[in-house]
Residue, then its C-alpha position, 0 to 999 in steps of 0.5 A: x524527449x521523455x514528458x514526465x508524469x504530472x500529478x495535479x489532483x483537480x477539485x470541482x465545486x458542484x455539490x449536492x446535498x441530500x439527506x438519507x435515513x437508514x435503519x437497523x441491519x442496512x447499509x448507507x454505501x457513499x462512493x466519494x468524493x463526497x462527505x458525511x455528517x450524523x444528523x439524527x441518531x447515531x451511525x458509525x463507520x467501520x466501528x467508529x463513530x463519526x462527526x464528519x466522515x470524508x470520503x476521497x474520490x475512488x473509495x466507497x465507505x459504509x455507513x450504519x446504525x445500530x439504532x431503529x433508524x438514523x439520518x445522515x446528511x450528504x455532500x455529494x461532489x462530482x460523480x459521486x454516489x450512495x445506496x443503501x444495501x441490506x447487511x451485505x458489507x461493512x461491519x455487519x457482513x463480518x460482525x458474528x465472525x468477528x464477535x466470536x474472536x474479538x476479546x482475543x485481539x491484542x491477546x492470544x492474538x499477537x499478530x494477525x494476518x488478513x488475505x483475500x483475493x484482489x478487491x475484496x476488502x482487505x484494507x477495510x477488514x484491516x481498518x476495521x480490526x484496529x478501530x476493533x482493538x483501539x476500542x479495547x485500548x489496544x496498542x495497534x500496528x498495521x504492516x501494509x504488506x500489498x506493494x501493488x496497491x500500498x495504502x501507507x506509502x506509494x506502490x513498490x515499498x513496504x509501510x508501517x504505521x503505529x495507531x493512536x486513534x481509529x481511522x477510516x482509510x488507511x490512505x489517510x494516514x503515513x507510515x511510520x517506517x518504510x522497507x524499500x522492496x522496488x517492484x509491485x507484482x510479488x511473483x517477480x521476487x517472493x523471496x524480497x517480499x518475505x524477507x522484507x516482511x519479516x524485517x517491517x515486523x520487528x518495527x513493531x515492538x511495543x504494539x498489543x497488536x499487528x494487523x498485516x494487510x497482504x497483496x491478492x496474489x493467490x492464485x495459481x503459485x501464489x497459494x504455495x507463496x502464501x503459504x510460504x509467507x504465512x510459515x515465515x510471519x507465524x501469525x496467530x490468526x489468518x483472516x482470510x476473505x471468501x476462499x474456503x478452499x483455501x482455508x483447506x489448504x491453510x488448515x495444517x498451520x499453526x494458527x487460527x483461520x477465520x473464514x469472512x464472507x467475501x463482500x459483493x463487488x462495489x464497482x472498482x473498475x480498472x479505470x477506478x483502481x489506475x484513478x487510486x493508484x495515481x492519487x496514491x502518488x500524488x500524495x506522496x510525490x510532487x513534481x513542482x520541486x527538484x533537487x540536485x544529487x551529487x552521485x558521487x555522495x550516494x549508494x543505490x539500493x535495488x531489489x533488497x541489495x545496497x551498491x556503493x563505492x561508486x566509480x565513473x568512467x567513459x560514461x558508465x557509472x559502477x557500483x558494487x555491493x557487500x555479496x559481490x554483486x555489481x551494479x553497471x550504469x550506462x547509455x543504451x536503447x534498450x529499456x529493461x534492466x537485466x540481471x546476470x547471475x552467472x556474473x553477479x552484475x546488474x545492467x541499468x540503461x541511464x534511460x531507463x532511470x529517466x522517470x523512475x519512482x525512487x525512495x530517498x533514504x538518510x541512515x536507513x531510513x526513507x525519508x521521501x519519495x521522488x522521480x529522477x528526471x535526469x542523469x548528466x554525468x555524476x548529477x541526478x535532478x529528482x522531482x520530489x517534494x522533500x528536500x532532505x540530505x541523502x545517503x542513498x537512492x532505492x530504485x523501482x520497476x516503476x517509472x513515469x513516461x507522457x502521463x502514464x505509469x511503466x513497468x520496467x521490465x527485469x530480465x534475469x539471464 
C-alpha cells in the first residue's frame, strides 16, 4: 500500500535574541530561520533596505552597511546561526563588477543570463540584479529557468514572475506564468528545456528587463547545452559565476560576459538542499484537501506533448496526441515510463501516476499543483490545495512514495 508524502512544515518556539555590530566592508551572514531588524544605522540586504528581514529555515542571507558601523538585532529560532565575514558574499564580492555595467540594466541590457555551477549564488545574483534595477525604476522579469532547484514554482516547471518591488528570496514570491516541462535533470531532454525557455520569454513583453536564473548543469556536455541554450535565448549579457574557463568557451558569442567571483561555500549539504526542496512543495501543495477528476473531461499533457481524446477499454486508458504520438495507461508491476520511438507511443504504468507531482492546467495555464492518489477506472482523486475547474493534467518524473521523494524512471527504447 502506497503512504503518500505528508507536507507538515513544523514551528519551534525557542528563541533567541542577540544584538550584533557590523562595520564598513563586513558581512553579517544569518542562516534561518531567523529574523532581523535594523537597530542602529542603516544596513541593507542584496541592495535593498530593510526594516524586518525573514530568513526562512535552509536559506542564508547577508547582511551590510555602507556606514563606519551599524547594529542589528536578531531573532534566532531553532538551529539557526550568524557570522560575520570580511567582504566575501553579498554584494560587496560583486559590487565592482556590477559597478561597471549597472547603468546598462534595463538598457543596452534587455535580457540577461546568469550561470554558474550548483550553489553558487545564482539565485541570490538574480535577486540582486532586480533589487539593482528596480532601484533605477526599471520594469523587472525573472524567468526561473532551474527546474531542479525552482524558486517560483515546484521542481519540474518552469516560472515567470514580473516584479513590482525588491525582494530578498525569490521563494517568497509566486510566478506569474507557469511552462510545464515535467523532469528536474535537464540532460534527460535539453531539447523541452530550451524550447520552453524560449516560450516562458515571450511572457515578458512589457518588462525593461528579464533576469534568467539557469540550472548548474555544466559540466561535462552540459557546456556544449549551455552553449546551446545561451544561442537559442540571445542574451545581451551572460553573468557567469567563477568558471573562467567557461568564459573562453562563451567568448565567441554574441553578448557581453561578466566574470563574478564565485562566493565561498556557506554550508548547504545535501541534507539542507532535500530540506529546501521539500519546503518548496509544502509551499505549493497541500495534502489535507482533494479533488475528484472525471478523466473523461481532460487531456494529459507530458514532456511538452498534449494527449487527449481519451478512449477506455478493458482497464487501459489511451490517448493520442496532434504528431501522432500515443499515450497508453494501464496496470503493470513495472515502475518506469517508456517511450517508444519507432511506434510513436508512451507506455504509463497507473502505478506509476500513484504519487505523481502533477500541474493542473485550465486554458493553458497552470493554475495549481497536486499528487494523484488514485486512479479507479476514468476517476483520478488529487491531493491539491486549489480546487480549480480543469482541462488538463501535466505529468512529472516525480512522485511521492513513504516520505520520500522518487525519480520516475524514463526508458526511451
Amino acid at each position: 500500500m502506497i503512504k503518500y508524502y505528508q507536507f507538515n512544515v513544523y514551528y519551534y518556539f525557542r528563541v533567541k535574541k542577540e544584538v550584533v555590530t557590523i562595520h564598513k566592508g563586513e558581512v553579517l551572514l544569518v542562516r534561518g530561520p531567523a529574523s532581523a531588524r535594523p537597530f542602529q544605522g542603516k544596513v541593507f540586504c542584496l541592495a535593498k533596505d530593510f526594516k524586518e528581514l525573514i530568513i526562512r529555515k535552509g536559506k542564508a542571507l547577508p547582511i551590510e552597511t555602507f556606514e563606519e558601523s551599524a547594529s542589528i538585532i536578531l531573532l534566532l529560532y531553532e538551529d539557526a546561526t550568524y557570522e560575520i565575514r570580511r567582504g566575501d558574499l553579498g554584494y560587496t564580492i560583486w559590487a565592482e563588477e556590477i559597478e561597471k555595467c549597472k547603468s546598462k540594466l534595463g538598457n543596452e541590457y534587455k535580457k540577461v543570463m546568469v550561470i554558474g555551477p550548483t550553489d553558487s549564488g545564482k539565485s541570490t545574483l538574480t535577486v540582486l540584479l532586480s533589487n539593482i534595477s528596480i532601484s533605477m525604476n526599471k520594469k523587472v522579469g525573472i524567468l526561473d529557468g532551474d527546474v531542479g532547484q525552482a524558486d517560483l514554482t515546484p521542481p519540474a516547471f518552469i516560472g515567470c514572475k514580473i516584479l513590482k518591488e525588491g525582494i530578498f528570496d525569490l521563494r517568497d514570491v509566486h510566478a506569474d506564468f507557469v511552462i510545464p516541462v515535467g523532469l528536474i535533470d535537464v540532460s534527460i531532454d535539453e531539447e523541452l528545456i530550451i524550447k520552453s525557455m524560449k516560450k516562458a520569454i515571450e511572457y515578458f513583453k512589457e518588462t525593461d528587463i528579464v533576469i534568467i536564473n539557469t540550472d548548474g548543469y555544466i559540466e561535462g556536455a552540459g557546456v556544449a547545452y549551455k552553449i546551446k541554450l545561451i544561442k537559442e535565448m540571445n542574451p545581451d549579457a551572460l553573468f557567469l559565476i567563477g568558471n573562467e574557463e567557461l568564459k573562453t568557451r562563451f567568448s565567441s558569442l554574441n553578448c557581453d560576459i561578466i566574470n563574478l567571483k564565485i562566493p565561498p561555500a556557506i554550508g548547504k549539504d545535501r541534507a539542507t538542499r532535500a530540506l529546501r526542496r521539500e519546503m518548496q512543495y509544502a509551499k505549493f501543495i497541500s495534502t489535507n484537501s482533494r479533488i475528484n477528476i472525471d478523466l473523461k473531461t481532460v487531456g494529459f499533457g507530458f514532456l511538452g506533448r498534449i494527449f487527449k481524446n481519451l478512449k477506455y477499454e478493458l482497464g487501459s486508458i489511451s490517448l493520442e496526441s496532434e504528431d501522432g504520438y500515443k499515450m497508453r495507461i494501464f496496470s503493470s508491476r513495472e515502475f518506469s515510463i517508456v517511450i517508444n520511438e519507432a511506434f510513436k507511443t508512451v507506455y504509463i504504468p497507473i502505478e506509476v501516476l500513484e504519487g505523481m507531482l502533477v500541474g493542473l492546467e485550465k486554458d493553458r495555464n497552470i493554475v495549481g499543483y497536486g499528487l494523484i492518489e488514485k486512479i479507479v477506472d476514468l476517476k483520478a482523486r488529487i491531493a491539491t490545495s486549489s480546487k480549480p475547474i480543469l482541462d488538463m493534467i501535466w505529468l512529472t518524473l516525480i512522485r511521492f512514495v513513504n516520505n520520500s521523494e522518487q525519480k520516475i524512471k524514463l526508458l526511451r527504447i
